[in-house]
VOGU-3710 file (C-alpha; in Angstrom, 3 decimals, decimal comma):
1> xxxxxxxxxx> 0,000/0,000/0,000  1,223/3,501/-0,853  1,860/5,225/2,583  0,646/9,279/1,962  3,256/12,238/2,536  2,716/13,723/6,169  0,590/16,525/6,620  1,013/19,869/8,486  -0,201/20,352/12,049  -1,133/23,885/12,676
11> xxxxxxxxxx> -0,801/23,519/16,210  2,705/21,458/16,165  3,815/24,342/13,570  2,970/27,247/16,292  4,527/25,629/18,660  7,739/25,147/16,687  8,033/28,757/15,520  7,077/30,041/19,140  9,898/27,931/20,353  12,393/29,091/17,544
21> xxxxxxxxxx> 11,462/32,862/18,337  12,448/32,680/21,375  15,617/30,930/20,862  16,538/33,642/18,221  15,492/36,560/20,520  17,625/34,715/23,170  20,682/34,998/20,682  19,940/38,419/19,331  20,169/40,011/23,035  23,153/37,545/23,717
31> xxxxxxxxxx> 24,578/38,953/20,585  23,731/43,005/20,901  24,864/42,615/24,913  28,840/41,422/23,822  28,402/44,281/20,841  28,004/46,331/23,388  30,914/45,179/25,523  32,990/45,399/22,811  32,084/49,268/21,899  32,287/49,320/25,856
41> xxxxxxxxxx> 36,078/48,017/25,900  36,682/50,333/22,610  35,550/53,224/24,601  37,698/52,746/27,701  40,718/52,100/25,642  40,181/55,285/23,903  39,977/57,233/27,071  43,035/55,815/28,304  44,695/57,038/25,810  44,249/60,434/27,211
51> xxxxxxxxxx> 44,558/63,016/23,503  41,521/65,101/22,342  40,779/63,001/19,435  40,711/60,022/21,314  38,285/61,463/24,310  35,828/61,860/21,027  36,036/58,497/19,626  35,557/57,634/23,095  32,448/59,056/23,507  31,184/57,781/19,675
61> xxxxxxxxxx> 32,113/53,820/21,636  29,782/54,317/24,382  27,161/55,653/22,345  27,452/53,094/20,399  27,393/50,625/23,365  24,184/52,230/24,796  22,544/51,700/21,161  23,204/48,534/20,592  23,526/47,021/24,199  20,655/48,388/25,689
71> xxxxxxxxxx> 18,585/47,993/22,676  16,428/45,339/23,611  15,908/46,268/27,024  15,184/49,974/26,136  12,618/48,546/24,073  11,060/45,960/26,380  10,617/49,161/28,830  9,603/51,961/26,474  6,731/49,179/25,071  5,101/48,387/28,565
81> xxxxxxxxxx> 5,250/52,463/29,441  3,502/53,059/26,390  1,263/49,881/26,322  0,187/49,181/29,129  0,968/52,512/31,029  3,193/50,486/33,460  6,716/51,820/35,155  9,205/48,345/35,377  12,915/48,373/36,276  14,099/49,010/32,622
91> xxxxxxxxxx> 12,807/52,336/33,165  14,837/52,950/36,232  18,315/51,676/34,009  17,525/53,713/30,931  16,831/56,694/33,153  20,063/56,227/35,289  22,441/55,781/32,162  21,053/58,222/30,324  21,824/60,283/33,665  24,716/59,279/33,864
101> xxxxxxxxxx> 25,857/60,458/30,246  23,737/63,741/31,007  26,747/64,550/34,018  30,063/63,271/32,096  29,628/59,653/33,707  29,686/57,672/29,734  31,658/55,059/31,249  29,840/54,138/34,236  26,483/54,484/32,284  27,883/52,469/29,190
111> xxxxxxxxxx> 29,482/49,432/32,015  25,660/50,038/33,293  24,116/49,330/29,720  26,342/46,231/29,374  25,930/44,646/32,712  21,856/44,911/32,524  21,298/43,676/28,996  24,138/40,759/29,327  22,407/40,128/33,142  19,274/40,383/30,838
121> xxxxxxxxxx> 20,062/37,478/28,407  20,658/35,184/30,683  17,931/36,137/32,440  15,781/34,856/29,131  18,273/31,975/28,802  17,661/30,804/32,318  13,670/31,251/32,233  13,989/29,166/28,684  15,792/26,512/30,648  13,331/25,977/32,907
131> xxxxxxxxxx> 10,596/25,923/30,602  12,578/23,271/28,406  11,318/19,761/30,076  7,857/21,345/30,000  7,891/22,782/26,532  9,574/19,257/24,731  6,161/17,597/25,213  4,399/19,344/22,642  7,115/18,177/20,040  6,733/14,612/21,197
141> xxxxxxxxxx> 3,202/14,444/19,939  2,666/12,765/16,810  0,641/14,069/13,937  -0,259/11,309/11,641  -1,082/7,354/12,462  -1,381/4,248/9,979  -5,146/3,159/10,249  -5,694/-0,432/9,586  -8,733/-0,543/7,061  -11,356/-3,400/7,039
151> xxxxxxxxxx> -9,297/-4,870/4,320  -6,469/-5,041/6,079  -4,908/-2,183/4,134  -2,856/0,616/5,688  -3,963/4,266/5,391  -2,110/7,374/6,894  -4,384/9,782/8,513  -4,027/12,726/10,808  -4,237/11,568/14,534  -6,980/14,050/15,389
161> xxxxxxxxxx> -9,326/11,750/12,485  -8,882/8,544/14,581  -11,749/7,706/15,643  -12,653/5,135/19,009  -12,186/1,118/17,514  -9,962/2,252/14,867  -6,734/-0,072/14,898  -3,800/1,299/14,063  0,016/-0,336/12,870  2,637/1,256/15,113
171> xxxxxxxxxx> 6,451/-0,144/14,194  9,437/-0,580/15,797  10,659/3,204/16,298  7,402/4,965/15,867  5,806/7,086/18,560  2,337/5,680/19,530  -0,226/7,919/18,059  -2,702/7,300/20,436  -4,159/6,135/23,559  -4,966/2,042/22,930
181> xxxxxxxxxx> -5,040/-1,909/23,804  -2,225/-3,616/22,035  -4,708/-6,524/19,776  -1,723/-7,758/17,778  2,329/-8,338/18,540  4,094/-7,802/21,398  6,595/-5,080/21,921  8,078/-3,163/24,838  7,569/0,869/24,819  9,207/3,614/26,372
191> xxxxxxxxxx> 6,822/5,387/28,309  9,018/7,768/29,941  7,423/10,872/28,521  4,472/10,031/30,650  5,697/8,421/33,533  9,331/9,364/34,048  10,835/5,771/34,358  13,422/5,074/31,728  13,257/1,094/31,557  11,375/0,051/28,405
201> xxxxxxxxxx> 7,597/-1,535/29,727  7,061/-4,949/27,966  3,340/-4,617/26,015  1,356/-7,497/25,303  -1,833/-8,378/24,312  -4,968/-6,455/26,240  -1,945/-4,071/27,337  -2,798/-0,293/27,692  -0,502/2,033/25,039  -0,170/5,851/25,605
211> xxxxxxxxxx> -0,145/8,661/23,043  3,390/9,996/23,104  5,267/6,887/23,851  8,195/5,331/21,627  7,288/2,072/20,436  10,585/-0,002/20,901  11,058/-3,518/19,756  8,362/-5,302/17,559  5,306/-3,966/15,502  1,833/-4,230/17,084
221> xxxxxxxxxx> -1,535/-3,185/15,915  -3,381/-1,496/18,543  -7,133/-0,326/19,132  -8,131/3,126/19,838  -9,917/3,862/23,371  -9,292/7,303/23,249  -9,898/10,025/20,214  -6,654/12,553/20,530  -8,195/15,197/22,337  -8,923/12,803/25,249
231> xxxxxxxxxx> -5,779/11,168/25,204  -3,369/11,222/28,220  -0,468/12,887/26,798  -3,098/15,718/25,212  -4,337/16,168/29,071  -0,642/16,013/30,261  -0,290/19,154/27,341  -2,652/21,117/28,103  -1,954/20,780/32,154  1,506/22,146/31,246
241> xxxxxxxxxx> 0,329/25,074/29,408  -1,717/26,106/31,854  1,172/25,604/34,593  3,418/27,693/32,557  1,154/30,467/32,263  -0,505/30,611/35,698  0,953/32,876/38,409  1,138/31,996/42,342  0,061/34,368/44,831  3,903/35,784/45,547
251> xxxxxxxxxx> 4,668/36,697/41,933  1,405/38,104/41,499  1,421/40,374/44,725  5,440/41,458/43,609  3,799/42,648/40,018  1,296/44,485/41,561  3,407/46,596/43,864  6,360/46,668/40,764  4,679/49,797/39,122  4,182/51,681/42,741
261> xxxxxxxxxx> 7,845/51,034/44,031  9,461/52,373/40,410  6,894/55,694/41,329  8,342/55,745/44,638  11,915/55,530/43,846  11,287/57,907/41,225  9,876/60,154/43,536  12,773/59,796/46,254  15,096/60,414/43,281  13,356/63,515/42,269
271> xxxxxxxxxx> 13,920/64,720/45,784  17,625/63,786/45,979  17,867/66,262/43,390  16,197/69,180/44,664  16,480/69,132/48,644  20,412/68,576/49,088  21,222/71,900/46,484  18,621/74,093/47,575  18,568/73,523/51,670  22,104/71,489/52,244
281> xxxxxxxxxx> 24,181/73,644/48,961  25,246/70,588/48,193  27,035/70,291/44,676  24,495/69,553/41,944  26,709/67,329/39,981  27,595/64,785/42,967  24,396/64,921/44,466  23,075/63,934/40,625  25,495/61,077/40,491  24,259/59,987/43,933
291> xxxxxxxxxx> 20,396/60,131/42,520  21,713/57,554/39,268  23,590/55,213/41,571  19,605/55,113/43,664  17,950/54,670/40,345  19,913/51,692/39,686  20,027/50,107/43,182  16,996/50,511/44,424  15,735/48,538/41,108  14,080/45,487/42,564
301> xxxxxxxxxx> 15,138/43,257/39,322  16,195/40,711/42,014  12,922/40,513/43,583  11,030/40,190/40,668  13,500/37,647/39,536  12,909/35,073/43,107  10,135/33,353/42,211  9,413/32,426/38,429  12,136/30,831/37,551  11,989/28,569/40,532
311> xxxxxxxxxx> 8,699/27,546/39,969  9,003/26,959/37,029  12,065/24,668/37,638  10,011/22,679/40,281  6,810/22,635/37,656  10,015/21,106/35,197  11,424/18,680/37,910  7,801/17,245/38,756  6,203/17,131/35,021  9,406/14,773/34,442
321> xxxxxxxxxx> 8,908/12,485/37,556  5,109/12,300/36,358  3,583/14,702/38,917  1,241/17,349/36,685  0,027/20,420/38,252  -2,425/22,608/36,605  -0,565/26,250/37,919  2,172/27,441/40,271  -0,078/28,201/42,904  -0,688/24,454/43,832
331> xxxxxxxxxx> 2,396/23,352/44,463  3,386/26,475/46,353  -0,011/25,864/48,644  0,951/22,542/48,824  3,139/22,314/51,885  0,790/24,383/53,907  -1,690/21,426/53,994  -2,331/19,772/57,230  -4,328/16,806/56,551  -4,790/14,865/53,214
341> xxxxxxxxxx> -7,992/12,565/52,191  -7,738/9,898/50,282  -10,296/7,607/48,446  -10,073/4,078/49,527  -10,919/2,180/46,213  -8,049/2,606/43,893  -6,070/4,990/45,967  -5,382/3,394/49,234  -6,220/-0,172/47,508  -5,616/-1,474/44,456
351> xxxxxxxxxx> -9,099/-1,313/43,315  -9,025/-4,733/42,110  -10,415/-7,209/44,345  -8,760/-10,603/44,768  -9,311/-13,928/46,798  -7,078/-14,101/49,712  -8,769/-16,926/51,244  -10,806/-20,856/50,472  -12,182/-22,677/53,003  -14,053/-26,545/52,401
361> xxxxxxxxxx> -15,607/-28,614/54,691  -14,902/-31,209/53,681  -10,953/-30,599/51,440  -11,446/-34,280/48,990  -14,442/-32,330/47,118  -12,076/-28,758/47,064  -11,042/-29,475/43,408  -14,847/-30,720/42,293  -16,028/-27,052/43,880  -13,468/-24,994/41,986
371> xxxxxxxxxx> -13,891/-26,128/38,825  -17,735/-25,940/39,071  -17,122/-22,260/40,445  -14,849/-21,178/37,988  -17,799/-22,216/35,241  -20,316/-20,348/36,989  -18,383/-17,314/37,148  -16,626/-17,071/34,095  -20,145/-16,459/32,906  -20,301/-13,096/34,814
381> xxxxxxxxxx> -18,554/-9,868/34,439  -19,142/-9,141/37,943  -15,220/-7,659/39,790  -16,201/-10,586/42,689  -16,777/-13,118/39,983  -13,730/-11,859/37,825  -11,515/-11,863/41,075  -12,919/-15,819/41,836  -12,159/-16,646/38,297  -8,918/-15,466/38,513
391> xxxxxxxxxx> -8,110/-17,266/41,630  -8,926/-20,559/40,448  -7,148/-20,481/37,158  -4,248/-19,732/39,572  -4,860/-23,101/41,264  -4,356/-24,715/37,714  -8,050/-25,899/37,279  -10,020/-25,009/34,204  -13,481/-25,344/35,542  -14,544/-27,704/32,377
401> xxxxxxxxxx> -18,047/-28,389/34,149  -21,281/-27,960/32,234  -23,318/-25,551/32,795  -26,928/-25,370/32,079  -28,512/-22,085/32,813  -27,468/-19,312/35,375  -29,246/-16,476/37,196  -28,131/-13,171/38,581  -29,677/-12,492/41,911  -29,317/-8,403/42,263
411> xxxxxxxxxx> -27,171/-7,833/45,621  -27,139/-11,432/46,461  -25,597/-13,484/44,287  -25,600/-15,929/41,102  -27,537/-19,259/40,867  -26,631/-21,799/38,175  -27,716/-25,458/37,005  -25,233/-28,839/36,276  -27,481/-31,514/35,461  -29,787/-32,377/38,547
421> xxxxxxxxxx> -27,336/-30,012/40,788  -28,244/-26,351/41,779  -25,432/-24,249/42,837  -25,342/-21,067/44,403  -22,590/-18,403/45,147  -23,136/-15,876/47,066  -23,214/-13,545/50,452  -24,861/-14,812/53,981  -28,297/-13,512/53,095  -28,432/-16,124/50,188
431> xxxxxxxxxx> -27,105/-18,942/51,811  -29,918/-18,418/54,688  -32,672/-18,618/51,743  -31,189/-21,593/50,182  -30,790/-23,100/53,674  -34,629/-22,690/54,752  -36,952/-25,580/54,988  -40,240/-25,066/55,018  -42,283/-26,799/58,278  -45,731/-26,211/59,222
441> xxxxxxxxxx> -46,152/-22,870/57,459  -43,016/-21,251/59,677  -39,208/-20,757/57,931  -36,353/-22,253/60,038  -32,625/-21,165/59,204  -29,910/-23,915/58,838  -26,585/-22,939/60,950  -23,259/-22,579/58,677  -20,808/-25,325/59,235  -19,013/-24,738/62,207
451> xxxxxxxxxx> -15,651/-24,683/60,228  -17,223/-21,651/57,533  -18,616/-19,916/60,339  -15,425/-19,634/62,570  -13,262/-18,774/59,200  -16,387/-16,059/58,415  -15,689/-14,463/61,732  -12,270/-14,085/61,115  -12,370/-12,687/57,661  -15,628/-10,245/58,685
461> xxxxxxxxxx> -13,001/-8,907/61,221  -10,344/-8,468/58,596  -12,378/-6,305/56,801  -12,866/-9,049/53,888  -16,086/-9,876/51,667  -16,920/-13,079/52,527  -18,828/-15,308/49,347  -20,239/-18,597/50,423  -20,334/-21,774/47,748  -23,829/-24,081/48,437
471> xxxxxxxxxx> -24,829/-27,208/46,578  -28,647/-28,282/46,730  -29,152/-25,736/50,011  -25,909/-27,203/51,666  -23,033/-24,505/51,926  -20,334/-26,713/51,163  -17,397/-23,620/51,146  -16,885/-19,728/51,502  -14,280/-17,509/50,197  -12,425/-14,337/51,499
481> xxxxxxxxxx> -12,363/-11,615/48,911  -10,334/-8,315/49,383  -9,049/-5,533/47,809  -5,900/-5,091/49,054  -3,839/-2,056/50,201  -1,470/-1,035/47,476  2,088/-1,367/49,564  3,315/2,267/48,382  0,205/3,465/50,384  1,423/2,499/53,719
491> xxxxxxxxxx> 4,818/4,583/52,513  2,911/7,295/51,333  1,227/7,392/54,877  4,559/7,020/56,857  6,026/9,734/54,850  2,736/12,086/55,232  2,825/11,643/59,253  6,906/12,380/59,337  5,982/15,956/58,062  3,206/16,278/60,247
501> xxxxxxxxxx> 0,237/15,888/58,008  -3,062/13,799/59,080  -4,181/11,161/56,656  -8,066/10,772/56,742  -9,830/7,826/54,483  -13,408/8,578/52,899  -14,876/5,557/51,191  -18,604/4,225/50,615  -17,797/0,611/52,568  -19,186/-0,206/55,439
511> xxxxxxxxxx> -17,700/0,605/58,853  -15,774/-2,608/59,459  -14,323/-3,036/56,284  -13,390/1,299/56,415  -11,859/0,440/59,721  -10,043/-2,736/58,996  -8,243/-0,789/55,883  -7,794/2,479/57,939  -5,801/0,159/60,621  -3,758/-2,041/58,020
521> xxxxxxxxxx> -2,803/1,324/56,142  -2,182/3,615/59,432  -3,884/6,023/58,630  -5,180/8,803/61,578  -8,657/8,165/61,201  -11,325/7,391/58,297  -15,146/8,212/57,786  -17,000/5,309/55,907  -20,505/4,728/54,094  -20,044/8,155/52,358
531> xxxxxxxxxx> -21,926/9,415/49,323  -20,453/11,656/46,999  -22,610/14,594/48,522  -21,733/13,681/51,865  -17,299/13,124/50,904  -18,165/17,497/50,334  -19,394/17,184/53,118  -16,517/15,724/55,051  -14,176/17,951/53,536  -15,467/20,795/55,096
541> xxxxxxxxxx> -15,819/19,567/58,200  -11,658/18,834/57,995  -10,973/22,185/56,562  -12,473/23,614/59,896  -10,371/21,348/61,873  -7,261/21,569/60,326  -7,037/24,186/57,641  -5,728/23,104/54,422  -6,722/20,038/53,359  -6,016/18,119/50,085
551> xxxxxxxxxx> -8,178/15,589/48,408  -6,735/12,186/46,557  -9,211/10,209/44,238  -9,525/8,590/41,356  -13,475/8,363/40,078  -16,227/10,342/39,395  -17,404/9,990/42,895  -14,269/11,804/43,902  -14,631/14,785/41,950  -16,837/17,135/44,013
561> xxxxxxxxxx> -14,982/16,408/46,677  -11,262/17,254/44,760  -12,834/20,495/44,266  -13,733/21,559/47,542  -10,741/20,456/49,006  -7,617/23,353/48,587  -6,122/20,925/46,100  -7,509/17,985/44,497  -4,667/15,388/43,670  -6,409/12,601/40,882
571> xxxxxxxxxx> -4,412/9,380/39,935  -3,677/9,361/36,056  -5,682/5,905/35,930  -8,741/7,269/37,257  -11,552/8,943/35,167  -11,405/11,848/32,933  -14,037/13,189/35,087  -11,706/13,314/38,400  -7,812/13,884/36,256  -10,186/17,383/34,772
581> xxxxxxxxxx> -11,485/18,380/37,871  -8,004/17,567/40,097  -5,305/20,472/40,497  -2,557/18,106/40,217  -1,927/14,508/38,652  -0,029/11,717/39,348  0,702/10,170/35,810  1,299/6,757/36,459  -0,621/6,442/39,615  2,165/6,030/41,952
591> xxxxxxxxxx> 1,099/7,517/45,596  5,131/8,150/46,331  4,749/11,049/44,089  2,699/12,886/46,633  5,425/12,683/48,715  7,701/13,910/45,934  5,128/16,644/45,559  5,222/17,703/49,248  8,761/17,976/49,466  9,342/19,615/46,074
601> xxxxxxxxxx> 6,768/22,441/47,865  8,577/22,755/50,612  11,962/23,483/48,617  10,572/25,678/46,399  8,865/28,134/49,025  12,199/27,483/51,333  14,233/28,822/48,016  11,742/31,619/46,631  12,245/32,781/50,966  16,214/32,366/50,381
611> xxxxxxxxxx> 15,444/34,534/47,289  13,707/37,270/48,194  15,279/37,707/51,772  18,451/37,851/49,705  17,461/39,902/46,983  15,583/42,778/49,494  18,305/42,438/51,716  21,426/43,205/49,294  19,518/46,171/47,765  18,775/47,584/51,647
621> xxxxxxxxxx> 22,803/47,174/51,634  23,157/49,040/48,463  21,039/52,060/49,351  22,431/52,413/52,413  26,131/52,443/50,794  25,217/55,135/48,313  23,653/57,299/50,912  26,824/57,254/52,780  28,432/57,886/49,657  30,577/54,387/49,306
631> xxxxxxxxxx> 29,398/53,261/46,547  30,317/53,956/42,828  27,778/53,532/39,590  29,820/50,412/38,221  30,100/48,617/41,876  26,205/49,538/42,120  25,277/47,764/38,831  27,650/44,744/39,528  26,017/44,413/43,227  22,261/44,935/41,853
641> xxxxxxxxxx> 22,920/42,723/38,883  24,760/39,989/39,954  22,160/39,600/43,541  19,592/39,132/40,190  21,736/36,526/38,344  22,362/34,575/41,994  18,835/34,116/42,761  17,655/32,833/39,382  20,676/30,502/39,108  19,574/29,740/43,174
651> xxxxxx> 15,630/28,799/41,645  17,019/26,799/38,979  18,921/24,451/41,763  15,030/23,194/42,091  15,513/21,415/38,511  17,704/18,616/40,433
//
């Protein structure tokens, strides 16, 4: 078959020339800032020369410097004074250069010029760095897939025309186009775009495939579940470009009082240069160079510098350990939360039940009860019957028995027919119908074997499901069905409760079985038989009690409760429903990346502190030198800029 050319993606295309603009405007500044050194050097080797003629070419280098070096930032200033009517800190430099040429000073405003824009690009570089990990997903996204027709033929269509059932061939090499079950081939996939891990994940058949993922060894036909919009690694896009463009509390309060401070300082400035002339006779022209060395000091560049880049460097470090959060201001709120609540099914437990425990009375008929079991219930799609079925195939029996008719009993059980045998499987309240006799007009209950009733005890207590097995009224077995804790829960508990956070299960089951899980797991305390209404509920009653509070869950029952929790925290298996609603997501499920999560939040708002105590601190130091008239225009710049470069390189120490 002829395999058609690939076709354009609008969106892919955007995304490409966004990234390539930004890499060129990176290179231009880089480029214009050593121009501008180099004028700079030119200029101070002319005045060192010390003749007339060279004192003017001089002067032509460091206007030359401040045109091409502060070009970019000159224009980045003049374009938010005139567009959106806002003062910024480029103001403040161009004003205190241009001062500084106005007295005389073209060296110290030129060295000024140079330091800011250089300081400047690698400001952009930095930011661009950060943004990388988060960025690279788009690319990763493929744009075409080879359908498999009815006829077996191959045709190459855009991924956003794949519909659900549509197979598709994905080769050795190829990124998988969409979110599938493998129906054909084995293979082994990299998945760590989505999840993180770099060892290869074998893929076999019934296996799960993600959009995004590199298809290693082997070709496999797969089946569409998902059309591309709904896919994971679509969700896991858009999450990140919402991160990247949401602002946390901190940043937003430091670019609302941005425009006032520049006023004020321009205001103290104008002062400087009226009140010491006129009251103290001071001279104009030091008093002036005092007032340029304040303009560029009292910048706050560093301030506004101590918290995007660093959270945008944790947003980086998480999206690549598979931890997703919808904005900044999550994962900065995260660490204030005192108590987390967490579903039970499929959080705390797997979510798949399974048979822990068999019990016969009498242990020569044990096979001869499997096998007709297994029969029954591979006729039902039931998770009990699917977790028997699975347990006896374990045992190596096949359940060959005959089977003549079965009936579902709604919230009891199934009843079936082998030959002149009826079997039933089911909980307590069938057994006691099946093991009524009828005498003169009155019902009389059977007992349970001794030997099922002791083990039913036991299990009740355990917080199992117990499922009895009767043939012709006589319960002849019982089963203990659980689903079990997931072990990284009990981690994930330890490690909540060693940074002081409660850990408070809500789940539907029934008070023993919500108690028996709460004490395996160790969690603080847990609040069964809960509707969704009533998990909202519960929520509020924690935030009163402890404040913050985060929600975990996976299903649509979670979801009103995720959002009226602070942060809602939805495992990337669960539904679309909860992963939409949720602040954050955990990718590939794995409850140690909460803990990951907490302690990423922790070092981000410990270095954004480090960052801005820093950064206010060494400009306090800066205006207090040049009021005391210690401080030159050069050692000003190199103090104000280089505090700015320290705390960026300190926020981008979060990308370990």
């Amino acid at each position: 078959m002829e395999i058609q050319p690939l076709k354009s993606d609008g969106r892919r295309i955007l995304s490409c020339q966004h990234a390539f603009k930004k890499a060129l405007v990176v290179h231009r500044q880089l480029i214009m800032s050593l121009s501008g050194g180099i004028f700079l050097a030119a200029g101070l080797l002319s005045d060192r020369a010390g003749e007339p003629g060279w004192a003017a070419a001089a002067i032509v280098f460091y206007v030359l410097s401040y045109a091409v070096g502060g070009f970019y930032k000159a224009k980045e200033g003049l374009d938010d004074l005139i567009q959106d009517r806002a003062l910024n800190v480029e103001v403040l430099m161009i004003l205190a250069a241009l001062g500084a040429a106005s007295i005389g000073y073209w060296s110290e405003g030129a060295i000024l010029i140079f330091i800011f824009s250089l300081s400047g690009a690698m400001e952009t570089y930095t930011w661009q760095k950060s943004e990388k990990d988060l960025s690279s997903l788009v690319k990763l996204a493929p744009l075409e897939a080879n359908r498999v027709t009815a006829g077996e033929e191959l045709e190459t269509v855009p991924v956003d025309d794949l519909l659900v059932g549509d197979r598709i061939l994905i080769r050795s090499g190829e990124r998988v186009p969409a979110d599938g079950v493998v129906v054909r081939g084995t293979t082994s996939v990299d998945e760590s775009a989505i999840t993180g891990e770099p060892v290869p994940v074998d893929k076999d058949l019934k296996d799960e495939v993600y959009n995004g993922t590199m298809n290693g060894r082997g070709s496999i036909v797969v089946e569409v579940t998902k059309e591309n919009a709904n896919s994971l690694f679509q969700k896991m896009i858009r999450l990140v470009e919402q991160a990247k463009s949401s602002r946390p509390p901190a940043q937003q309060f430091i670019e609302k009082v941005e425009g006032p401070y520049v006023i004020t300082v321009l205001i103290v400035v104008a002062l400087m240069l009226v009140i010491p002339p006129l009251i103290f006779t001071a001279p104009f022209q030091e008093t002036f160079y005092r007032a340029m060395v304040l303009l560029v000091v009292a910048s706050p560049c560093a301030v506004v510098a101590s918290v995007m880049p660093a959270l945008l460097s944790a947003i980086s470090n998480g999206a690549r350990k598979g931890v997703l959060m919808k904005g900044g201001t999550y994962l900065e709120q995260l660490s204030k939360a005192s108590a987390v609540a967490l579903d039970k099914t499929g959080t705390i437990t797997r979510g798949e039940p399974a048979v822990t425990d068999f019990c016969v009375v009498e242990e020569a008929y044990s096979e001869e009860i499997l096998e007709t079991v297994a029969a029954i219930e591979a006729q039902s799609n039931h998770p009990l019957a699917r977790a028997i079925t699975a347990f006896v195939k374990k045992q190596g029996i096949s359940g060959s028995v005959d089977v003549e008719s079965t009936e579902d009993v709604t919230g009891y059980g199934v009843k079936a027919d082998t030959g002149t045998d009826q079997w039933k499987i089911g909980n307590l309240e069938m057994m006691t119908m099946a093991a009524c006799t009828e005498t003169g007009g009155t019902t009389e209950e059977q007992p349970l074997p001794e030997t099922i009733d002791n083990y039913r005890k036991a299990w009740q207590a355990d917080g199992k499901t117990v499922v009895y097995v009767s043939k012709n009224g006589t319960v002849l077995a019982s089963l203990a069905i659980k689903d079990e804790i997931r072990p990284e829960a009990k981690q994930l508990i330890d490690d909540l409760h060693d940074l002081g956070i409660k850990t408070i299960m809500i789940t539907g089951d029934h008070e023993s079985t919500a108690a028996s899980i709460a004490d395996e797991a160790g969690l603080d305390d847990w609040v069964s038989q809960c509707l969704p209404e009533r998990k909202v509920t519960e929520i509020d009653l924690l935030k009163e009690k402890y404040g913050s509070v985060v929600m975990v869950g996976d299903g649509i029952n979670d979801a009103p409760a995720m959002a009226k929790a602070d942060i809602g925290i939805a495992m990337g298996s669960g539904t679309d429903v909860a992963i939409d609603t949720a602040d954050m997501v955990l990718m590939k499920s794995e409850l140690e990346k909460i803990s990951l999560s907490f302690k990423l939040s922790k070092r981000l708002n410990r270095i954004v502190a480090q960052n801005l105590i820093f950064s206010v601190s060494v400009i306090l130091i800066l205006i207090t030198a040049n009021f005391a008239q210690q401080l030159t225009l050069p050692l000003g710049v190199i103090g104000h800029e280089g505090s700015t470069i320290l705390v960026i390189l300190n926020g981008l120490r979060l990308l370990r």
